[in-house]
N, C-alpha and C positions, 0 to 999 in steps of 0.2 A: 249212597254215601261216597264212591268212590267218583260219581261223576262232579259233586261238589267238592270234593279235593282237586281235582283237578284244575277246577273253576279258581279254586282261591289262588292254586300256584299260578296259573298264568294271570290271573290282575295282581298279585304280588308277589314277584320275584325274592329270591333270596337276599336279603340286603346286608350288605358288607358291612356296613358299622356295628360298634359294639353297642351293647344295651346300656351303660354308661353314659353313653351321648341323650338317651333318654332325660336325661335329668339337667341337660343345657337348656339356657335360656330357651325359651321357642315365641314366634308369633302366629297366632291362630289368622285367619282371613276367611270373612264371609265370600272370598271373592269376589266381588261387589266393593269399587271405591268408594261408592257412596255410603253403603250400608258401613265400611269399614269405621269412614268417615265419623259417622254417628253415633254407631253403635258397638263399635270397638273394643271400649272399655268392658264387655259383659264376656269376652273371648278369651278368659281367664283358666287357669290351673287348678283341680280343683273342681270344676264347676259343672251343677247338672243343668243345662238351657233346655225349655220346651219351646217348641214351634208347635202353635197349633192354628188350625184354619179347616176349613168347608175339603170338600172335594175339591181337587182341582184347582186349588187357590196358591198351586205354588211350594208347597213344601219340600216335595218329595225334589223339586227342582234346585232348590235354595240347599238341602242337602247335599246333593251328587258333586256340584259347584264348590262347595265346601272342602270334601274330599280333593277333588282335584287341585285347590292350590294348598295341598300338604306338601311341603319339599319330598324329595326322590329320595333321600336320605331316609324316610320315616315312613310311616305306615298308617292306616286309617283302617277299622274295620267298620264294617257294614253290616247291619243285624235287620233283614227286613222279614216284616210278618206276614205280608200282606202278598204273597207270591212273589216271582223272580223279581229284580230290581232290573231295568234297564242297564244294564255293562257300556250299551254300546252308546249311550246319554253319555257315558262317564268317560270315555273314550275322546269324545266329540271335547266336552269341555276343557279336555288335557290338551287335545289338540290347539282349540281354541287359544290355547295358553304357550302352545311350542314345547309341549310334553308329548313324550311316543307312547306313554302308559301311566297308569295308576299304582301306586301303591296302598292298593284297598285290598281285603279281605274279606270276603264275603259268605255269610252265612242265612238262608233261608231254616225259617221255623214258625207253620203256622200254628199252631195246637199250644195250649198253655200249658203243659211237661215238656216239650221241648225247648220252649224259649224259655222258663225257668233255669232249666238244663243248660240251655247256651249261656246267660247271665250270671248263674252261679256256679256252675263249672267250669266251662268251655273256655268263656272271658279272661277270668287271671288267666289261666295256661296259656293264651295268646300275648299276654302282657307279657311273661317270663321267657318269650321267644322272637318277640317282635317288638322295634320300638315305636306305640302303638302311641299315637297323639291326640289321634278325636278316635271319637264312636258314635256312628250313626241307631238311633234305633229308630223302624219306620214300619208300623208305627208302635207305641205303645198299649195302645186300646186293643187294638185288631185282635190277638190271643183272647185278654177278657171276656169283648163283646162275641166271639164266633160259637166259644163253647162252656156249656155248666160245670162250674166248679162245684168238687164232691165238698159239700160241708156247708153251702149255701153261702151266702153274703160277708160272713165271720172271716170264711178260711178264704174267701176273693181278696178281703180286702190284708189279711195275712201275706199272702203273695204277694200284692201288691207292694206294700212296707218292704219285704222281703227284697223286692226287684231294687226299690227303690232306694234302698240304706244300702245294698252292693252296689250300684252306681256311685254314691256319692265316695264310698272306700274308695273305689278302682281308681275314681280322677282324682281324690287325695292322694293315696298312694302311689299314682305313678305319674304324676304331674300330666296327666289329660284334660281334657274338656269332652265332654257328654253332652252328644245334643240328640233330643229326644222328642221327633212328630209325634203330633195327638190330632185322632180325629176331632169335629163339632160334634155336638148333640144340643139337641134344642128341649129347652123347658117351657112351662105355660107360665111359669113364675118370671126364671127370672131372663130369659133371651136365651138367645145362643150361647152354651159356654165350650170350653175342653171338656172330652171326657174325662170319666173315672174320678170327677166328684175333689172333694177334699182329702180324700184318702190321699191321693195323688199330688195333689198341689202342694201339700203340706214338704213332700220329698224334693220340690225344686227350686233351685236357687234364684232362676229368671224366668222369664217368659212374654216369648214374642206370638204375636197375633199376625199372620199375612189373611189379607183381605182382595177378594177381587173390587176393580171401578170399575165402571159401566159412564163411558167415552162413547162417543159416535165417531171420533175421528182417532182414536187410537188404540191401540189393540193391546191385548196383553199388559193392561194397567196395572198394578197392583200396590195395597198400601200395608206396609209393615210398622207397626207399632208396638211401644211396649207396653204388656199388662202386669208387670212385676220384676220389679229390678233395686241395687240399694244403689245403685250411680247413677240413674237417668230417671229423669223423672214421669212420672204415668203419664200415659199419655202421647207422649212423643211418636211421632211417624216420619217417616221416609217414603216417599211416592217412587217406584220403580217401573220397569218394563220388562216382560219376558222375552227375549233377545235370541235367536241363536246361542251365543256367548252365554248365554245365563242369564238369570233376575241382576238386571244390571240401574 
């Protein structure tokens, strides 16, 4: 406990502005001009985003990126399930941008009492101290899938609602954006989908798909598109590259 406190004060410094400024206009940035470009309009106040994709298709990358063009002023926290998060990724992309640091917060919690415990406790209290603008969670599944919930399927998918109606509070209430990775899982019915079902889906506002392409002559392909949005139409993609600088 006390080596993660540590961890969050040196990625986020104490910040001088009042919590007041909280509630000034703000613009969210995928980091990405392209993606900006496109898909912009879903980078709203308010709003719970899913990102979901394969292993390795980019998310956890298109996240960090994210974080790092939060202005110095504000705060981002970091809610990863899935073990440590890369810091030193998130370093790289500040740099990349002419930042000497992040103003993330970060919190590890694999077991599903703890990340409830960070979501519905932990969370506000960081909102009432910090002015906190996005929220990473990475991923959402990971708790679910790793261990048995006491009460079987009833009291998972309870949680689940649970997680998911405090997300949507938090970014209403404190004029944020929630962007929330979800692993794949593959059905015999209907393809590849996000985990955790309808339960799930039903609690988000958007949702983006990144995908790997398979190039012979260029590496690190990837295609973002959306699978649920009410300003952009289904469908829609953005062909990127994994970069140094980020999914650019």
């Amino acid at each position: 406990k006390h080596s993660k406190h540590l961890a969050s004060q040196k990625l986020c410094p104490r910040i001088s502005s009042t919590l007041s400024d909280n509630t000034a206009s703000f613009d969210w940035s995928f980091g990405s001009k392209k993606l900006d470009a496109s898909f912009g309009c879903l980078l709203r106040e308010g709003q719970v985003m899913e990102v979901w994709g394969s292993s390795g298709s980019g998310k956890t990358q298109l996240a960090l990126q994210m974080c790092a063009a939060i202005p110095p002023n504000y705060c981002s926290a970091y809610i990863c399930t899935e073990g440590n998060v890369s810091t030193s990724r998130l370093f790289d992309f500040c740099r990349a941008r002419g930042m000497n640091s992040a103003n993330c917060d970060v919190q590890t919690c694999t077991t599903i009492d703890s990340f409830c415990d960070c979501i519905l406790r932990q969370l506000p209290l960081l909102f009432t101290t910090k002015p906190v603008k996005l929220v990473i969670i990475d991923s959402i599944a990971a708790p679910f899938r790793a261990g048995e919930v006491e009460g079987g399927g009833v009291r998972r998918a309870q949680k689940i609602r649970s997680v998911g109606q405090q997300l949507k509070y938090l970014s209403s209430e404190h004029n944020a954006l929630v962007v929330v990775l979800n692993q794949a899982t593959d059905s015999p019915i209907k393809g590849r989908q996000p985990a955790l079902g309808m339960t799930w889906s039903y609690l988000i506002n958007t949702r983006l798909r990144i995908e790997k392409l398979e190039y012979e002559t260029v590496m690190g392909a990837r295609r973002v598109s959306v699978d649920k949005s009410s300003c952009i139409k289904l469908g829609t993609f953005v062909d990127c590259i994994i970069q140094k600088e980020g999914l650019l």
